[in-house]
VEXDREN-2710 file (C-alpha; in Angstrom, 1 decimal):
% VEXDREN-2710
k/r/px/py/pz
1/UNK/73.3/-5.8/106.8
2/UNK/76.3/-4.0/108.3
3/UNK/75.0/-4.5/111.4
4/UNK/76.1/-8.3/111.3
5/UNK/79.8/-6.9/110.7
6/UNK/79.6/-4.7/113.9
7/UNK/78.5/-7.7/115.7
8/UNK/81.5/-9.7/114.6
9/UNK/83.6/-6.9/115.3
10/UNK/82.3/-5.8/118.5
11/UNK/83.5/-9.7/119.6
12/UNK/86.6/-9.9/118.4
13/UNK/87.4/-7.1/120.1
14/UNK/85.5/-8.2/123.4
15/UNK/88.0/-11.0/122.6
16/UNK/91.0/-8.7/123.7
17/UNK/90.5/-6.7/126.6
18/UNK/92.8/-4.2/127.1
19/UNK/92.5/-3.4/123.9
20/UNK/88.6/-3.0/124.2
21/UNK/88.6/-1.4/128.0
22/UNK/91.4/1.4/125.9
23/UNK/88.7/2.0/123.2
24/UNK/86.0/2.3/125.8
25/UNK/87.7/4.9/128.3
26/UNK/88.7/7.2/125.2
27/UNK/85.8/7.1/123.8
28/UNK/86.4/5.8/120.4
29/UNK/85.1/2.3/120.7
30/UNK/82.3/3.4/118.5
31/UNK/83.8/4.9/115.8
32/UNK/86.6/2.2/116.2
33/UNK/83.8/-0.6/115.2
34/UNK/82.5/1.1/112.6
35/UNK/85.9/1.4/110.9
36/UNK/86.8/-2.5/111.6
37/UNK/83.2/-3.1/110.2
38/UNK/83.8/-1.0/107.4
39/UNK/87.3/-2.9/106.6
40/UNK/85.8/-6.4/107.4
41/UNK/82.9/-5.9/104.9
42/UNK/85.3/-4.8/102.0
43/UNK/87.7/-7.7/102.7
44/UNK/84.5/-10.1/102.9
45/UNK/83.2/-8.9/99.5
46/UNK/87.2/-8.8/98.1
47/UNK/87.7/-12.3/99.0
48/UNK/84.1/-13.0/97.3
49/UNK/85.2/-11.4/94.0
50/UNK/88.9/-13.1/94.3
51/UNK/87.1/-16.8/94.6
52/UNK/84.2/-16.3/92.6
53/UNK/87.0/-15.9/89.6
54/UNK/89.1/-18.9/90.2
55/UNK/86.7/-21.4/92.2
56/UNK/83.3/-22.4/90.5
57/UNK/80.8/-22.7/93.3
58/UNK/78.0/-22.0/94.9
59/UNK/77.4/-18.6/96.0
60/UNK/76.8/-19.2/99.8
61/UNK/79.5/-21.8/99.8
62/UNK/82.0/-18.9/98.4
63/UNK/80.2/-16.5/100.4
64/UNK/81.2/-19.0/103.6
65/UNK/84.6/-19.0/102.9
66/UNK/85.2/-15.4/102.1
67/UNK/84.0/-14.6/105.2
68/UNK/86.1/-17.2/107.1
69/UNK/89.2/-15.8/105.3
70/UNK/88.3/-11.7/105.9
71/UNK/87.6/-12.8/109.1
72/UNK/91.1/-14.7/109.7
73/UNK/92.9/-11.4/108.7
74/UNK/91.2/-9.7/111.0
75/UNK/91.9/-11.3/113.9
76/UNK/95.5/-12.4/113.0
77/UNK/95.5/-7.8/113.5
78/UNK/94.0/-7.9/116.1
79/UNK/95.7/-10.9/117.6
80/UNK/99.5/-9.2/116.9
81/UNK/102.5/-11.5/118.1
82/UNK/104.1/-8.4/120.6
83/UNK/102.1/-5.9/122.7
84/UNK/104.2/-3.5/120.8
85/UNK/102.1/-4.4/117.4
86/UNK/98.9/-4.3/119.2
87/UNK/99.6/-0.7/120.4
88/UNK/100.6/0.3/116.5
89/UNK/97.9/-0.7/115.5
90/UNK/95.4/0.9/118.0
91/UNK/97.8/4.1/117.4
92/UNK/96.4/3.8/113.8
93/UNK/93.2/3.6/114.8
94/UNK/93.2/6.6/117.0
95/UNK/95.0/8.5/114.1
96/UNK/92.3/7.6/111.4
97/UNK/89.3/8.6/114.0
98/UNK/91.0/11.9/114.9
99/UNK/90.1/15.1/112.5
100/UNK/92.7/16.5/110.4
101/UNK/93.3/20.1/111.5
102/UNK/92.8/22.6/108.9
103/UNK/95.8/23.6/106.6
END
């Protein structure tokens, strides 16, 4: 079922260009969407748990809305007010994909 997460993912960040020609030319578009995938999924089932405990309802109506609000924190990142916080948090990104060097 993850796959349905890298298929959001992958157009959101089709959504932003630069962002996603950057990913592409370095390589790390990949690794990039697995991350976001990753994040989205744990946010979705977060925001499950969160309304589940305060909202009685039914499980694909909670399951609806968790979604919507994981998903509206994701692109509210992705969608950063100044280039400057779209570049910090690609700069993230690369940091988390690149291997730590040995100590």
């Amino acid at each position: 079922m993850m796959y349905q997460y890298k298929t959001i993912c992958l157009g959101l960040l089709e959504q932003h260009p630069e962002m996603y020609d950057q990913l592409r030319q370095r390589r790390t578009l990949l690794p990039t969407l697995n991350r976001m995938a990753g994040e989205l999924k744990a946010r979705h089932h977060a925001w499950m748990q969160e309304l589940q405990a305060t909202r009685p309802g039914s499980d694909s109506q909670i399951a609806s809305e968790a979604m919507e609000l994981a998903l509206s924190e994701l692109e509210d990142r992705l969608s950063a007010d100044s280039e400057q916080e779209a570049q910090d948090f690609l700069d993230a990104a690369m940091a988390f994909l690149r291997p730590m060097p040995p100590a």
